[in-house]
C-alpha positions in Angstrom: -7.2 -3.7 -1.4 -5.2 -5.3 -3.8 -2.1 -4.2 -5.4 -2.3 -2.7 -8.7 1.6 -3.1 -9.5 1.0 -7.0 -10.2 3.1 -8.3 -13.0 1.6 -7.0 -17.0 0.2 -4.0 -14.7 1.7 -0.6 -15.6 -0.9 1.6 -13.9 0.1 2.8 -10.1 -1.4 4.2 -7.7 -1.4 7.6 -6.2 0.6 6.0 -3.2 2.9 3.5 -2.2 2.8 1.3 1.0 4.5 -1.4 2.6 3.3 -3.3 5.6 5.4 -5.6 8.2 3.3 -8.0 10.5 4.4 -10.4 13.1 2.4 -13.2 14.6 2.7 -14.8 18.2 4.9 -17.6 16.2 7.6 -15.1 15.3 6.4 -15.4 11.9 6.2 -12.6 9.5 5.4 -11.5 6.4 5.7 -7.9 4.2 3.2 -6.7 1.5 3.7 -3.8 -0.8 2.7 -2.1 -3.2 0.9 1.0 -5.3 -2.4 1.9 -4.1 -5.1 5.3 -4.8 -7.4 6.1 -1.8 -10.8 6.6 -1.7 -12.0 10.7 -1.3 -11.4 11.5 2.2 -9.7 8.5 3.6 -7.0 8.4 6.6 -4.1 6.4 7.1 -5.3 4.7 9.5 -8.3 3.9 7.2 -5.6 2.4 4.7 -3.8 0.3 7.3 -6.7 -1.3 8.7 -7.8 -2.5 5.5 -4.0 -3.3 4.7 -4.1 -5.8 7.3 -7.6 -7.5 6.6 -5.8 -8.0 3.2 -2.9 -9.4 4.4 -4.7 -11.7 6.7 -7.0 -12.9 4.3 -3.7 -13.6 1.9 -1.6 -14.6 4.9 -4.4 -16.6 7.4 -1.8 -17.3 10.1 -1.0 -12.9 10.1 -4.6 -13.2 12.4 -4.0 -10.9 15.7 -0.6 -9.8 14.4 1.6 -6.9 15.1 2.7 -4.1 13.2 6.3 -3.9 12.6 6.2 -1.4 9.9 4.0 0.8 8.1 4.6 3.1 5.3 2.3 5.0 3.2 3.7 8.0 0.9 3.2 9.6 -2.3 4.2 7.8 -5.3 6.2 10.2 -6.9 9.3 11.9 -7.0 9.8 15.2 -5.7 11.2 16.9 -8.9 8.2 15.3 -10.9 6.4 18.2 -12.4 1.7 16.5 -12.3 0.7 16.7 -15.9 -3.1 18.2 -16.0 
């Protein structure tokens, strides 16, 4: 899953996350971004594949924790969808 609010980028995705990890060293890192699910996926579907991604970007996040996990619309309540 790869972020789609990279730099130049002014699509976004349906939702925004943010992801905490924390290794055995006491190292950690935090990911975020915009992101639009597949058709019938979960949360927990989207955090699983949050954390291969951050592994695979972050190789020493292998076996981490979770400190923090966000997922949530990404838009503001008073925003009217356009059709």
């Amino acid at each position: 899953m790869e972020s789609n609010t990279a730099q130049g980028n002014t699509a976004q995705g349906s939702h925004l996350y943010v992801l905490s990890l924390q290794n055995g060293r006491m190292g950690a890192c935090t990911i975020s971004g915009t992101y639009t699910p597949p058709a019938g996926a979960t949360r927990y579907d989207i955090l699983t594949q949050l954390r291969i991604d951050a592994v695979r970007e972050y190789p020493s996040m292998e076996g981490s924790i979770v400190l923090y996990f966000a997922l949530e619309t990404n838009r503001l309540a008073d925003q009217e969808v356009s059709s």
